[in-house]
mmCIF file of the N, C-alpha and C atoms, coordinates in Angstrom:
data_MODEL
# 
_entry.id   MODEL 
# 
loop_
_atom_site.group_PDB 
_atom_site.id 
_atom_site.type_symbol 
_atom_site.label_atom_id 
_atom_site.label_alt_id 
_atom_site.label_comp_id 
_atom_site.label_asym_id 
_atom_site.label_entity_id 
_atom_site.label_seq_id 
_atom_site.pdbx_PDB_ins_code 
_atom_site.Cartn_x 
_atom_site.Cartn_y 
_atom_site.Cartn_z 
_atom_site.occupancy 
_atom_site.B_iso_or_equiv 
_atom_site.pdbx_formal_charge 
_atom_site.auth_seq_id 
_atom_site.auth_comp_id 
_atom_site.auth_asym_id 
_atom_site.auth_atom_id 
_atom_site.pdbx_PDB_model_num 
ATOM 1   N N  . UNK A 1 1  ? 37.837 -13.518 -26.907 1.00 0.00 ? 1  UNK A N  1 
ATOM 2   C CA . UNK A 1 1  ? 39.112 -14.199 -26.974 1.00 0.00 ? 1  UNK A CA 1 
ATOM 3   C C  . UNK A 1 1  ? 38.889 -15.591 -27.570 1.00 0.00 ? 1  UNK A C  1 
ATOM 4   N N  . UNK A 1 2  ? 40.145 -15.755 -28.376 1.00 0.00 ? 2  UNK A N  1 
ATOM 5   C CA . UNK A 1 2  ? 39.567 -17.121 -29.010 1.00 0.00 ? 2  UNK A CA 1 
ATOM 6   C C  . UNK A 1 2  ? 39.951 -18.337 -28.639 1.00 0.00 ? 2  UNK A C  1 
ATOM 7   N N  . UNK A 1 3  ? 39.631 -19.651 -28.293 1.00 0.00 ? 3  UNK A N  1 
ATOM 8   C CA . UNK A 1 3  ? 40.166 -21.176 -27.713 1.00 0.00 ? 3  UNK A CA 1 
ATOM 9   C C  . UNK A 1 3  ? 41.624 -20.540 -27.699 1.00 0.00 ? 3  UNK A C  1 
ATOM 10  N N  . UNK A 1 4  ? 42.177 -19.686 -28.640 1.00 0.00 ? 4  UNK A N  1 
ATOM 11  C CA . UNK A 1 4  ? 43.748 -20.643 -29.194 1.00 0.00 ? 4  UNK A CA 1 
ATOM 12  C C  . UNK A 1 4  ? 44.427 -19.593 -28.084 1.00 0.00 ? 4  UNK A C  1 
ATOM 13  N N  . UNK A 1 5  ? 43.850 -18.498 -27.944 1.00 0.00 ? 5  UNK A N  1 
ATOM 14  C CA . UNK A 1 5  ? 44.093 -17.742 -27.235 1.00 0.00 ? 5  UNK A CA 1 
ATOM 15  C C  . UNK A 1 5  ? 44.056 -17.909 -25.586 1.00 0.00 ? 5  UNK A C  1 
ATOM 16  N N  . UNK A 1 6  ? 43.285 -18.381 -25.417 1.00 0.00 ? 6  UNK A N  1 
ATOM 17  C CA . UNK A 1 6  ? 42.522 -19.226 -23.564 1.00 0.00 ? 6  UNK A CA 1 
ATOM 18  C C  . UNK A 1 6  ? 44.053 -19.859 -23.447 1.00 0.00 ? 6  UNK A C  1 
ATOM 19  N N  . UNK A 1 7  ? 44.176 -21.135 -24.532 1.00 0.00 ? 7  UNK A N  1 
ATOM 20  C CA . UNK A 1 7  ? 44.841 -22.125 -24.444 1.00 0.00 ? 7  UNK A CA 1 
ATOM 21  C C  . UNK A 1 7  ? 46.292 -21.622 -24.007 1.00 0.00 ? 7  UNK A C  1 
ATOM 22  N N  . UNK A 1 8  ? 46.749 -20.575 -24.967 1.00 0.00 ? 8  UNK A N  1 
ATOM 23  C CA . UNK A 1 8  ? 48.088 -19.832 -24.818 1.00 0.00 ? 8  UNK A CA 1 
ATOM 24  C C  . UNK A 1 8  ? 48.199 -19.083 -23.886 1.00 0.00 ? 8  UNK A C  1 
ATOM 25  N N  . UNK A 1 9  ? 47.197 -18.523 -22.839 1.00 0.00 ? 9  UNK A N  1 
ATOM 26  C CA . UNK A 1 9  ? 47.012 -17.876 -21.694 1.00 0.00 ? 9  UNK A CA 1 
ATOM 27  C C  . UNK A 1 9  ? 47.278 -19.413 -20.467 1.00 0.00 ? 9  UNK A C  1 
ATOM 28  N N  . UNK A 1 10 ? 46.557 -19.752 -20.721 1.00 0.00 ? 10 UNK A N  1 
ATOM 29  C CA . UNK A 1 10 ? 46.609 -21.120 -19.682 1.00 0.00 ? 10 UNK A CA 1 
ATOM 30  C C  . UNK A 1 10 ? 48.299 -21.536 -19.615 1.00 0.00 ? 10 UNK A C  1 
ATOM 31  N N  . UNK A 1 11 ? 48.357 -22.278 -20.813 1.00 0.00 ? 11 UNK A N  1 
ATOM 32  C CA . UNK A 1 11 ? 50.116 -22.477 -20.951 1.00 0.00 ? 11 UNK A CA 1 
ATOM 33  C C  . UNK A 1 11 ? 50.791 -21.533 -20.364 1.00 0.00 ? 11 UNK A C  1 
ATOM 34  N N  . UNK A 1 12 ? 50.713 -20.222 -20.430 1.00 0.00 ? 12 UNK A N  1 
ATOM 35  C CA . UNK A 1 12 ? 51.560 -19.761 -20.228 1.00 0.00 ? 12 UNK A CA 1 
ATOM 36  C C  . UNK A 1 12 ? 51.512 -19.144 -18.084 1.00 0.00 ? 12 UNK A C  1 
ATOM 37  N N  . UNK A 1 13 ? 50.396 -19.512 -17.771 1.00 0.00 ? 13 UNK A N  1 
ATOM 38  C CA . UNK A 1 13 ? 50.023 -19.749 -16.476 1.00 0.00 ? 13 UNK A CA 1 
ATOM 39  C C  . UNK A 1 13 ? 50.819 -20.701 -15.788 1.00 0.00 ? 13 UNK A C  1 
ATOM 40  N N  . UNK A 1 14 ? 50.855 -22.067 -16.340 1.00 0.00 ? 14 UNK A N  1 
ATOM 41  C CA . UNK A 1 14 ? 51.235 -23.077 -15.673 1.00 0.00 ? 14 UNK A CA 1 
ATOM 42  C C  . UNK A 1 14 ? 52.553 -23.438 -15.891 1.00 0.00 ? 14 UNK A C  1 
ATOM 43  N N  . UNK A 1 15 ? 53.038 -22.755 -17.191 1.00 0.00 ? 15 UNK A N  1 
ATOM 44  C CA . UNK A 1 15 ? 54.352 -22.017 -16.949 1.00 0.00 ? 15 UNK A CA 1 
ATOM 45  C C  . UNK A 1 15 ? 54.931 -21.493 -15.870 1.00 0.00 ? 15 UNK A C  1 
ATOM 46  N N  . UNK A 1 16 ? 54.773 -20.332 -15.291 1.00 0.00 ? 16 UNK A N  1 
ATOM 47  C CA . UNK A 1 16 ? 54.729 -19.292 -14.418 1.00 0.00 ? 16 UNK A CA 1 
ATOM 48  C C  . UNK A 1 16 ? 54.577 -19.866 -13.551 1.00 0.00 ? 16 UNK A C  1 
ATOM 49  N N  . UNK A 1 17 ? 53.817 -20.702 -12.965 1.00 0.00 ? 17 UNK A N  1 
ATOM 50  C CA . UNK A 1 17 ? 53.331 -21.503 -12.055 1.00 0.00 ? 17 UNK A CA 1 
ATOM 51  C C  . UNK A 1 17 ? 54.408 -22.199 -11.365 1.00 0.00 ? 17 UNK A C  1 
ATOM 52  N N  . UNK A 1 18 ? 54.852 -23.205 -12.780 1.00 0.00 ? 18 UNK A N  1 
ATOM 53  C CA . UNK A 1 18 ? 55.687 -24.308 -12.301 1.00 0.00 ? 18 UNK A CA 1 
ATOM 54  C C  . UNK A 1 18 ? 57.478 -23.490 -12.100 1.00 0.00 ? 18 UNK A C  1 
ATOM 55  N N  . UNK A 1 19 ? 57.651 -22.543 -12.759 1.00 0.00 ? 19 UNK A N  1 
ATOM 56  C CA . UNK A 1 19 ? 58.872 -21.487 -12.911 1.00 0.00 ? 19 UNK A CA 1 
ATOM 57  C C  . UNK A 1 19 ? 58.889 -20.899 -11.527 1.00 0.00 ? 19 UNK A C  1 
ATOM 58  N N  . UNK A 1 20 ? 57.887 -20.452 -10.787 1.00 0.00 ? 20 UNK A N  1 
ATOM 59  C CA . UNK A 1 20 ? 57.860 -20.208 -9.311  1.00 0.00 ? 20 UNK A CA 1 
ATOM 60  C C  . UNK A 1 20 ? 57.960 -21.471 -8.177  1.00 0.00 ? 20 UNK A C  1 
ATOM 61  N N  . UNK A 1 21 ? 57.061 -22.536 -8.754  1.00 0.00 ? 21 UNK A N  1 
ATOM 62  C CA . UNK A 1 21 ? 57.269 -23.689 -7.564  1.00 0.00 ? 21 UNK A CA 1 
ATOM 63  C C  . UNK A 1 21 ? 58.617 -24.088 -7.640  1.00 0.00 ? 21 UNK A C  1 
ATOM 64  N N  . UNK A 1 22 ? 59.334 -24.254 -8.629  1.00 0.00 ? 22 UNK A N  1 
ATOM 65  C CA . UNK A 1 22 ? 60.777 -24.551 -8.944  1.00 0.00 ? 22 UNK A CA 1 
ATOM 66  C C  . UNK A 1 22 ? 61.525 -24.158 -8.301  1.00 0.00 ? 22 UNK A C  1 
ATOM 67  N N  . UNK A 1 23 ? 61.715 -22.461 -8.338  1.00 0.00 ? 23 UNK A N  1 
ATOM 68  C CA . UNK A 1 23 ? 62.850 -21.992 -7.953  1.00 0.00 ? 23 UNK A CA 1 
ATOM 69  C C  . UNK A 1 23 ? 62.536 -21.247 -6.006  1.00 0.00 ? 23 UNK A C  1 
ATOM 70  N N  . UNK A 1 24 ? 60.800 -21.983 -5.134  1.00 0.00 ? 24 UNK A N  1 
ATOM 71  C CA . UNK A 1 24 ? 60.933 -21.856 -3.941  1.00 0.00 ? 24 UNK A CA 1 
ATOM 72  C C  . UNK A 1 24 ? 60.061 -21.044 -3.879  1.00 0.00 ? 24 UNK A C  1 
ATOM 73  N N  . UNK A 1 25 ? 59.804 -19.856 -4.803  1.00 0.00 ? 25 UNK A N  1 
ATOM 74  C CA . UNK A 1 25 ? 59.094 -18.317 -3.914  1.00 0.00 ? 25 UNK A CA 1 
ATOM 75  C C  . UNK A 1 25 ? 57.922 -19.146 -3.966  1.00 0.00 ? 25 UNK A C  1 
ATOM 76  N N  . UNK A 1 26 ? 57.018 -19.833 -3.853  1.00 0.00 ? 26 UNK A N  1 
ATOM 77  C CA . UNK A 1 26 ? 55.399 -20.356 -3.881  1.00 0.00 ? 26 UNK A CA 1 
ATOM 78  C C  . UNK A 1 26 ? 55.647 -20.070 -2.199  1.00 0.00 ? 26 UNK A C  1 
ATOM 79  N N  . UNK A 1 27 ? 54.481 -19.703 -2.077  1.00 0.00 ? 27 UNK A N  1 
ATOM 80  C CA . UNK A 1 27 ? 54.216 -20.069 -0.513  1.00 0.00 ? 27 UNK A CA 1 
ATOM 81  C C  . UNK A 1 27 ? 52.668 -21.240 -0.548  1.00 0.00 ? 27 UNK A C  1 
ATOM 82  N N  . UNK A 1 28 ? 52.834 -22.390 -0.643  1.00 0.00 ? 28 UNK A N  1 
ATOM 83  C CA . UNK A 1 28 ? 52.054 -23.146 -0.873  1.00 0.00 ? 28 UNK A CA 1 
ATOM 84  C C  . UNK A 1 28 ? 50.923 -23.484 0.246   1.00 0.00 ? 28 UNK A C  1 
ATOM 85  N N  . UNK A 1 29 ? 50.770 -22.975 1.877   1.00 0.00 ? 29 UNK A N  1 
ATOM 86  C CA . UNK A 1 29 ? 50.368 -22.996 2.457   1.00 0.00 ? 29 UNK A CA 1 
ATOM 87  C C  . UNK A 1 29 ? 49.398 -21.790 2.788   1.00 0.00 ? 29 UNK A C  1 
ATOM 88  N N  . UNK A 1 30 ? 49.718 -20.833 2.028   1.00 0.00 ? 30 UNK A N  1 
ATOM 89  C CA . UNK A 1 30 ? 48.777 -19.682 1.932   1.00 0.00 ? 30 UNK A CA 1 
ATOM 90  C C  . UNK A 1 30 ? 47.744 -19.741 0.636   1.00 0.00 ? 30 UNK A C  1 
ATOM 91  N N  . UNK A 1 31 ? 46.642 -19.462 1.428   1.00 0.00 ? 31 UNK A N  1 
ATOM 92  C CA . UNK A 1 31 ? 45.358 -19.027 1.145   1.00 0.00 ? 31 UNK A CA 1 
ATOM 93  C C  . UNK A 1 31 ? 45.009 -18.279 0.138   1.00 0.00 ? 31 UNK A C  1 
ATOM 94  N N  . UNK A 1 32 ? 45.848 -17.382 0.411   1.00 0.00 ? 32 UNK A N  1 
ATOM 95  C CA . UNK A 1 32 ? 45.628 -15.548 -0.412  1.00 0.00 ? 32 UNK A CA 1 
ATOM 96  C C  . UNK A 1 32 ? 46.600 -16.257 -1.766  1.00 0.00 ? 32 UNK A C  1 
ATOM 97  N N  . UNK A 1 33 ? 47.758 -16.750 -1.700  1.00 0.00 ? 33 UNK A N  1 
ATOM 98  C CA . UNK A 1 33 ? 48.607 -17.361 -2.817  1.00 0.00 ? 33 UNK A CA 1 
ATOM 99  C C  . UNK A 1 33 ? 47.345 -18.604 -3.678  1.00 0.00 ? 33 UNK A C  1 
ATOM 100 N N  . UNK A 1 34 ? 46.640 -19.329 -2.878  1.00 0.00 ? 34 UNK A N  1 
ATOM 101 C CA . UNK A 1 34 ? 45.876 -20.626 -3.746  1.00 0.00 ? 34 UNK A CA 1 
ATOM 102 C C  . UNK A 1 34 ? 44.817 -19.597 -4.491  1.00 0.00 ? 34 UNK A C  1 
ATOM 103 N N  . UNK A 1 35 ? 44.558 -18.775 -3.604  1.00 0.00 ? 35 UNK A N  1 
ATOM 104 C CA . UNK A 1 35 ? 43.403 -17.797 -4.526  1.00 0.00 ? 35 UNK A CA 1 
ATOM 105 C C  . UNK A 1 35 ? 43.621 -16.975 -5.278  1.00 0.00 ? 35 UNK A C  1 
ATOM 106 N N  . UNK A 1 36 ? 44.937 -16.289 -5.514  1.00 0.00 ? 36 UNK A N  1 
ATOM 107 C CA . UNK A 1 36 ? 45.402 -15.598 -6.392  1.00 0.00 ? 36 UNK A CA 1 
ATOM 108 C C  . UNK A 1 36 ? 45.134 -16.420 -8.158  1.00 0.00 ? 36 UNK A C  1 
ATOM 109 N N  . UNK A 1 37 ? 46.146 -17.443 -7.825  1.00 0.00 ? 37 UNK A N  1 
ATOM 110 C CA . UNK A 1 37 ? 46.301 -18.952 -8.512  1.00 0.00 ? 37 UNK A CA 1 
ATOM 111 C C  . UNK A 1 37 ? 44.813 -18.877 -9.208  1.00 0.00 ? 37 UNK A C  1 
ATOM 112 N N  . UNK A 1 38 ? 43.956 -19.620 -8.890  1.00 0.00 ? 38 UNK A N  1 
ATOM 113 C CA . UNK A 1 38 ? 42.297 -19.419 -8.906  1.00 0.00 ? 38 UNK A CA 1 
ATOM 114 C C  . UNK A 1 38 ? 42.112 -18.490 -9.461  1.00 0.00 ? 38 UNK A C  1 
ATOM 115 N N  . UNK A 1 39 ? 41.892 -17.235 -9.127  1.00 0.00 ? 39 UNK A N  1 
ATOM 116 C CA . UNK A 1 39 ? 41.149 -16.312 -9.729  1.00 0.00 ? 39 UNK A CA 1 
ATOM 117 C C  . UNK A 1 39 ? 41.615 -15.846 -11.511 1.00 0.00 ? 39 UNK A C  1 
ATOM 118 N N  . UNK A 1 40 ? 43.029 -16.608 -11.033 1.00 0.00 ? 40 UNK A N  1 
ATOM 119 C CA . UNK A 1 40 ? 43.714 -16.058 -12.447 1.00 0.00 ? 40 UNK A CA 1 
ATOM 120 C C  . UNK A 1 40 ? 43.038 -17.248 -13.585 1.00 0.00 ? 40 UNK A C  1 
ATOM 121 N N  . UNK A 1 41 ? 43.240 -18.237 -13.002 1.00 0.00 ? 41 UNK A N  1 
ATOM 122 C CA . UNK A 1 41 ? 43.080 -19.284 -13.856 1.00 0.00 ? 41 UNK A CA 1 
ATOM 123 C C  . UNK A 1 41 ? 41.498 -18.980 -14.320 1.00 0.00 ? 41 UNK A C  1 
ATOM 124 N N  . UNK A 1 42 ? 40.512 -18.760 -13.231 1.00 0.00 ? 42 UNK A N  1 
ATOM 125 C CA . UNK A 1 42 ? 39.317 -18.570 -13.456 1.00 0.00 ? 42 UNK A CA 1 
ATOM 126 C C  . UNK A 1 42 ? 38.946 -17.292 -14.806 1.00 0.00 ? 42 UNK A C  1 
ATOM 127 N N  . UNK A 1 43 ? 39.670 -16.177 -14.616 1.00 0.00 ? 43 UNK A N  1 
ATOM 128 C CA . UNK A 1 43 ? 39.780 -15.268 -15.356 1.00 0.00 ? 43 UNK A CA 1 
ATOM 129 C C  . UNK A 1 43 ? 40.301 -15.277 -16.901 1.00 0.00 ? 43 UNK A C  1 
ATOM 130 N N  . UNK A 1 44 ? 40.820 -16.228 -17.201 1.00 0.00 ? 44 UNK A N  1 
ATOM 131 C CA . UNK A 1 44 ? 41.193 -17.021 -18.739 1.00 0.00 ? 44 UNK A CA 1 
ATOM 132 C C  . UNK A 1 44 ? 39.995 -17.384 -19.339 1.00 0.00 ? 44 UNK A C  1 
ATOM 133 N N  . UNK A 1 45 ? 38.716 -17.870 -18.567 1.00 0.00 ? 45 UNK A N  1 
ATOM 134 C CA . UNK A 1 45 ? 38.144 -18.152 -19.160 1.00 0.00 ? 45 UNK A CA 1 
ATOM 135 C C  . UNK A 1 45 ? 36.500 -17.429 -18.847 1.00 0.00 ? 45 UNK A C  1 
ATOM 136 N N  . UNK A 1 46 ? 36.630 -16.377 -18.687 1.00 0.00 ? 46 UNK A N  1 
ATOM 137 C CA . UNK A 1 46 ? 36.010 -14.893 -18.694 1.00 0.00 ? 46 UNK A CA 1 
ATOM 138 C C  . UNK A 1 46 ? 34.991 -15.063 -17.031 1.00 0.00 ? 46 UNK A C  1 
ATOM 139 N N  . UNK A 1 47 ? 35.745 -15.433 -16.672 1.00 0.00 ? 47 UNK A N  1 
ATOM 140 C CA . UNK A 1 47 ? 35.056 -15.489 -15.571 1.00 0.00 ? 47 UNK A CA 1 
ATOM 141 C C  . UNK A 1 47 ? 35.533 -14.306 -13.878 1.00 0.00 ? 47 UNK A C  1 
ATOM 142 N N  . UNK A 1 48 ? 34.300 -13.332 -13.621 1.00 0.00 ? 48 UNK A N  1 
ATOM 143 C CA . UNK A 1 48 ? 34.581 -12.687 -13.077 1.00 0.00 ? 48 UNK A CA 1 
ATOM 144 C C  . UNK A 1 48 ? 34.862 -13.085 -11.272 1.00 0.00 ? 48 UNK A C  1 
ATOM 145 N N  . UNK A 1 49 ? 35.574 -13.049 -10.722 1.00 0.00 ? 49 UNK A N  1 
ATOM 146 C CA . UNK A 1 49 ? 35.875 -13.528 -9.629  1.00 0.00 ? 49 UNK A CA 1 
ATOM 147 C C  . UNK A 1 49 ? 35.531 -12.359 -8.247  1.00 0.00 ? 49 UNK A C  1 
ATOM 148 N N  . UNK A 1 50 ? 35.008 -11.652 -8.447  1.00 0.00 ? 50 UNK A N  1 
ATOM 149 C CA . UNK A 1 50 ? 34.357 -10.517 -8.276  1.00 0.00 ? 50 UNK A CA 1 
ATOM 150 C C  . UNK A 1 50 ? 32.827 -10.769 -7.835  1.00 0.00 ? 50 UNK A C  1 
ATOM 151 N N  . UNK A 1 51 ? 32.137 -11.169 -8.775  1.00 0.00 ? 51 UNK A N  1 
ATOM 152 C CA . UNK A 1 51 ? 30.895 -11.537 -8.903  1.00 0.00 ? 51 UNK A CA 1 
ATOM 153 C C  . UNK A 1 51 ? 30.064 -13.011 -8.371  1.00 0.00 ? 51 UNK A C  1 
ATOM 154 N N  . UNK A 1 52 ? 29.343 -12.090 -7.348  1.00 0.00 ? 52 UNK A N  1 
ATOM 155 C CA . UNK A 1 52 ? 29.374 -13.454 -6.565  1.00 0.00 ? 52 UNK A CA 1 
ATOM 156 C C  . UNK A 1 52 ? 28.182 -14.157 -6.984  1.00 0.00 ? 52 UNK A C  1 
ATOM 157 N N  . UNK A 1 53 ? 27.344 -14.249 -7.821  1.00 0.00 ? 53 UNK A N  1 
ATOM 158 C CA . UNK A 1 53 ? 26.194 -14.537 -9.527  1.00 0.00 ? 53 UNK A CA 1 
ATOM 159 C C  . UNK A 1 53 ? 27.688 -16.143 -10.028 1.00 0.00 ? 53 UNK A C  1 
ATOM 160 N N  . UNK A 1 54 ? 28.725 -15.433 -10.024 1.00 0.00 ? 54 UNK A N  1 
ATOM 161 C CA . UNK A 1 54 ? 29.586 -16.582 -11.017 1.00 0.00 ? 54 UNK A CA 1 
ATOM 162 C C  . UNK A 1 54 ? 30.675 -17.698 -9.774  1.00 0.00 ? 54 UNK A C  1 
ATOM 163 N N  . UNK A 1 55 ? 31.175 -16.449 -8.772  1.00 0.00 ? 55 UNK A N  1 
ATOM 164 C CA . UNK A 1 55 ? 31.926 -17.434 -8.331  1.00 0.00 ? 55 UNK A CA 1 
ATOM 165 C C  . UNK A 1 55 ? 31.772 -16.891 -6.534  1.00 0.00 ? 55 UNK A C  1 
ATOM 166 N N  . UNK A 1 56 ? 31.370 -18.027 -5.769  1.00 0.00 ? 56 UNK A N  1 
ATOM 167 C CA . UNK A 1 56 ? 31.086 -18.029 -4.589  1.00 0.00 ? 56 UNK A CA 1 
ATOM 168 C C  . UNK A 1 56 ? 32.548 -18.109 -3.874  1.00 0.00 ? 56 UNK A C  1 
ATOM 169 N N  . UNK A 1 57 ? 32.874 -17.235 -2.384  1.00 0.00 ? 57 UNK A N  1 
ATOM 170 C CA . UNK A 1 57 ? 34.069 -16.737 -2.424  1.00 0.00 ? 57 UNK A CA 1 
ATOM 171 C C  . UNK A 1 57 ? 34.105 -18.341 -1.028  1.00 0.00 ? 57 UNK A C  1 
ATOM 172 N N  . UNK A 1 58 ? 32.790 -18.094 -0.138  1.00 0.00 ? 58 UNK A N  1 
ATOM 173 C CA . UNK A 1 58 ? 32.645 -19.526 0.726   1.00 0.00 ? 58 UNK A CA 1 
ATOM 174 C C  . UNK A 1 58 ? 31.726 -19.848 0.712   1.00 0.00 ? 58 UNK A C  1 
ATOM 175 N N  . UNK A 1 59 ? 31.952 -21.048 0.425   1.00 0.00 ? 59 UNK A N  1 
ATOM 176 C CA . UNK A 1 59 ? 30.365 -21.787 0.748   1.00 0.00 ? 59 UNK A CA 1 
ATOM 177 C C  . UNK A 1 59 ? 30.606 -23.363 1.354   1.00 0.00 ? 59 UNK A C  1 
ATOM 178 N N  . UNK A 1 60 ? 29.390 -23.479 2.720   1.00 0.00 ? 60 UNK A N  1 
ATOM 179 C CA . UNK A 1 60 ? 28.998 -24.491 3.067   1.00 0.00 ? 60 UNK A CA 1 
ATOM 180 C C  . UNK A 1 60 ? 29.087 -25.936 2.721   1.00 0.00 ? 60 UNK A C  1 
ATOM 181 N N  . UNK A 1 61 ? 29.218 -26.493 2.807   1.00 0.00 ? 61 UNK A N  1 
ATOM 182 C CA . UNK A 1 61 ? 28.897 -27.495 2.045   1.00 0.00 ? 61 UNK A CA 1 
ATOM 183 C C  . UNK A 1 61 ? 27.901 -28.403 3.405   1.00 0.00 ? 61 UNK A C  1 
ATOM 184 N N  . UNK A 1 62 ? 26.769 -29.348 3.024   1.00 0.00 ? 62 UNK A N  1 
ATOM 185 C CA . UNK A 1 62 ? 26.604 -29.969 3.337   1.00 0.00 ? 62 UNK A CA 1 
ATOM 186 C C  . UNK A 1 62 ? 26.658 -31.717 3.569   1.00 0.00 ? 62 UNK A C  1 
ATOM 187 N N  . UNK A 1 63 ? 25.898 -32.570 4.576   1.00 0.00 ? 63 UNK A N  1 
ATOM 188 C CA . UNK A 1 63 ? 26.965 -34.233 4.274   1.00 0.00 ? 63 UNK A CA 1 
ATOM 189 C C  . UNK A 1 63 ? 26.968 -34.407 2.736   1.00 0.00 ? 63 UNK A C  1 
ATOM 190 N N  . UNK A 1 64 ? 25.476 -34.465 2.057   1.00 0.00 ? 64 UNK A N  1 
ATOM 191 C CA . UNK A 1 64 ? 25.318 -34.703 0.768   1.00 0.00 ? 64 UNK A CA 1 
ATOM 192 C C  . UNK A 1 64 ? 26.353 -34.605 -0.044  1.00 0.00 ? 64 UNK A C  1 
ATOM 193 N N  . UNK A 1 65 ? 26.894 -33.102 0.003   1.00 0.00 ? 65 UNK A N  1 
ATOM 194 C CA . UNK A 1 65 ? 27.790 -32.148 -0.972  1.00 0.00 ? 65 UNK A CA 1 
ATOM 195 C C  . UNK A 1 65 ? 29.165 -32.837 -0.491  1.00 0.00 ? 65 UNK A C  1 
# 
């Protein structure tokens, strides 16, 4: 897929995005809704959300982190 393509996927995400926060259906306090969000966004840019090699589903953090 090419930049122009990512780019026009993205736009058209945060489109969708803001077209739902607008008109109420967001449930902004759910979890499963922020990760949906995420995985999609993550997935524009070939990233498998699946694969836990690319994207860790929880992790720890320590004070450092």
């Amino acid at each position: 897929m090419s930049n122009h393509q990512k780019a026009k996927q993205l736009a058209d995400l945060v489109k969708q995005f803001h077209l739902l926060l607008n008109s109420g259906s967001l449930d902004l306090s759910s979890e499963a809704t922020a990760r949906s969000w995420i995985e999609e966004l993550l997935s524009i840019f070939n990233w498998n959300c699946r694969d836990p090699y690319e994207v860790d589903q929880e992790v720890s953090l320590t004070g450092q982190e």
